[in-house]
C-alpha positions, 0 to 999 in steps of 0.5 A: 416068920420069926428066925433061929438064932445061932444057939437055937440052931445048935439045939437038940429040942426035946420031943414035947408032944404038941398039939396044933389041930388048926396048923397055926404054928407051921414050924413046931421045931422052932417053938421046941427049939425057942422053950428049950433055949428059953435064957431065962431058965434052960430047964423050962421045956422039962416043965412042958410035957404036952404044948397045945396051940389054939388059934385066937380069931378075935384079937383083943389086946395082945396078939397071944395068950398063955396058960400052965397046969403044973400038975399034968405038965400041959401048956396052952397057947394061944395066938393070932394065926398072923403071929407066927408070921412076924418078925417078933414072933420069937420074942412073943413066944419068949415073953409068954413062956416067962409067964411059965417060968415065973408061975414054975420058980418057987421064990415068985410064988404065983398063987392063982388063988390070990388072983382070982380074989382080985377084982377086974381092973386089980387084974389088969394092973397086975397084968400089966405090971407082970408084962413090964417085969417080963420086957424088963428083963428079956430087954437086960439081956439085950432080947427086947422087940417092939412089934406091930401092935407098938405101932401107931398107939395114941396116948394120953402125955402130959394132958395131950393124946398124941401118937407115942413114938415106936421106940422103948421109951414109947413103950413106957409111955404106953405102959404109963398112960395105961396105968395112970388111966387107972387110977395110979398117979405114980405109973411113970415112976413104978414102970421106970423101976421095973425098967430100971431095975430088972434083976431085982427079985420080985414076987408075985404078992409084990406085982398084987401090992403094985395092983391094988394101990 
């Protein structure tokens, strides 16, 4: 399972109320102590009053999911009963947990209204662009973690499948391929953008333009 850093050690988590009813998370101190430490807005466990996890049984592309109602302060997890075994659990749980903070930051200006008039597949380039900001700028602050769904990934390179290496350039190869698969025949040169450039400002409206090229 995924292991406290020094900082998380030295914590005082505050009492968030959560609710596991299917004991996914064996060790609730360590998701207080990973929302509290969050490097990316220390506050961000003010914003979670209530956490529910719910186990994900029929995995399709990431092994968890995250949702926000900011009106009640409720947050609920989603995640493969393995994850909290891996050895990227912490960094899974950073990443989701940024989805809440940028839907929380007032100059991202997540808008669900505007993301439920898009279409599918707009939908899924959103949330893939969303994906590589986040990695982007956890991997600035030197957190980034491939983990076991990088592994073993066939995409298409230069006109060939091949089996992408397990390494940060793989990744960006997977999320180009990905793109590029649909529709977007700048992919490469927007995901090294975004890797390349990690503390520019982005807003929401911006990962939709990228969306709807």
């Amino acid at each position: 399972m995924g292991s406290y850093t020094d900082q998380d050690k030295h914590c005082s988590p505050k009492r968030m109320n959560i609710i596991d009813p299917d004991h996914v998370a064996p060790d609730h101190d360590f998701l207080r102590a990973v929302i509290e430490n969050h490097p990316l807005d220390p506050s961000l466990a003010d914003s979670v009053q209530e956490l529910i996890i719910e186990e994900i049984t029929n995995m399709q592309s990431s092994p968890a999911r995250i949702k926000h109602y900011p009106e009640t302060k409720q947050v609920i997890l989603q995640m493969t009963r393995e994850v909290p075994c891996l050895p990227e659990y912490r960094y899974i749980l950073l990443h989701e947990f940024t989805h809440i903070i940028d839907c929380i930051n007032p100059s991202f200006r997540f808008s669900e209204a505007k993301k439920a008039i898009l279409a599918d597949m707009e939908q899924v380039k959103l949330e893939e662009f969303w994906n590589v900001y986040i990695d982007s700028r956890l991997n600035s602050l030197g957190l980034f973690q491939l983990g076991k769904m990088d592994r073993n990934i066939h995409c298409m390179v230069g006109g060939h499948l091949e089996v992408i290496p397990f390494t940060i350039v793989g990744k960006m190869l997977r999320h180009t391929s990905f793109l590029r698969s649909r529709g977007l025949s700048n992919a490469a040169s927007l995901v090294k953008d975004f890797w390349d450039n990690p503390q520019k400002p982005r807003t929401f409206d911006d990962l939709i333009s990228l969306a709807t090229q």
